[in-house]
C-alpha positions as CSV (number, residue, x, y, z in Angstrom):
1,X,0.0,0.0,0.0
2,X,1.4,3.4,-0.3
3,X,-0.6,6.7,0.5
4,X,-0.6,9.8,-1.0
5,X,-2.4,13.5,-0.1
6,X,-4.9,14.5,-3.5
7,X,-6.8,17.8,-3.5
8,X,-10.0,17.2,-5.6
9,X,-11.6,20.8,-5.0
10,X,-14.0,21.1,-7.8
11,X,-16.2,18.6,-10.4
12,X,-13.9,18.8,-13.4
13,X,-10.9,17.5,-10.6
14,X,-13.2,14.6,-9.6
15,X,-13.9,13.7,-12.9
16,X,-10.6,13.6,-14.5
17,X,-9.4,12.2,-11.4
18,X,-12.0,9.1,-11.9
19,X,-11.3,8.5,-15.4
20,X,-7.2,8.2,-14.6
21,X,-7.8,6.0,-11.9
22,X,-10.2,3.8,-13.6
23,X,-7.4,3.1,-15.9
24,X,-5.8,0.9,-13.7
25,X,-6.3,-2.4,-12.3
26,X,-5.5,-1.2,-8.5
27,X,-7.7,-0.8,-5.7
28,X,-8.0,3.2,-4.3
29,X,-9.5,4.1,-0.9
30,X,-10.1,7.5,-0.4
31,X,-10.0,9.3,2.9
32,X,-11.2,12.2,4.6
33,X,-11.4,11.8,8.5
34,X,-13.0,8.4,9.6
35,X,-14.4,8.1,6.1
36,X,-13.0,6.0,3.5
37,X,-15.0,5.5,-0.3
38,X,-14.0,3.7,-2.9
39,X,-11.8,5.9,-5.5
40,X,-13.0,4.7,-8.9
41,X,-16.7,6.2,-7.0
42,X,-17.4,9.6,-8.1
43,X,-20.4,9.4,-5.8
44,X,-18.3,8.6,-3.3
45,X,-16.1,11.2,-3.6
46,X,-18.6,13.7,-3.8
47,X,-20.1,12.8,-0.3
48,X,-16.8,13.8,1.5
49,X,-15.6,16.9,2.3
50,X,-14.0,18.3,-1.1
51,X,-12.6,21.7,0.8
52,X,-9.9,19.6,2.6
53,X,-6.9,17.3,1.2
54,X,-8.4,14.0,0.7
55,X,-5.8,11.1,1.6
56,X,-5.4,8.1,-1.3
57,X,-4.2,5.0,-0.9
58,X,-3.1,2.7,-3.6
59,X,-3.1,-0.7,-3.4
60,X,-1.7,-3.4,-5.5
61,X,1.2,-3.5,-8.5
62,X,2.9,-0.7,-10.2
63,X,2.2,2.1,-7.8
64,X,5.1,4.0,-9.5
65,X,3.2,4.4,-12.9
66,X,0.0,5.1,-10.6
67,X,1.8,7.7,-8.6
68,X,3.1,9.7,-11.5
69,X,0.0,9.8,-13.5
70,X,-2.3,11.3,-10.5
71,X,0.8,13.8,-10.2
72,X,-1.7,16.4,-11.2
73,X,-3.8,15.7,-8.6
74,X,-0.9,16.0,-5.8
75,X,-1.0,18.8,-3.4
């Protein structure tokens, strides 16, 4: 697993953030206090609290490639 901090802060981000996930065969929990959602959920997503960094963590193989291509998405 590794974890990284995401700032989603408006409904393009969650989008575009949905569609590079999806791409990829890992599994992504995304955090924001004691709540955790499935990242390839844009529902999800929207029912936390978007004004705060969101944590992400990645699970599975080639976390590098997944780590560069959500670089955008890094705060």
């Amino acid at each position: 697993m590794h974890t990284i901090i995401i700032k989603l802060n408006s409904i393009d981000k969650v989008k575009e953030f949905v569609r590079v996930i999806t791409n990829f065969d890992n599994d992504f929990d995304v955090r924001s206090g004691r709540y955790t959602v499935d990242g390839k959920s844009i529902l999800g997503i929207f029912s936390l609290d978007l004004a705060r960094p969101l944590e992400l963590d990645i699970y599975g193989e080639n976390i590098e490639e997944v780590v560069e291509a959500l670089r955008p998405f890094a705060e």
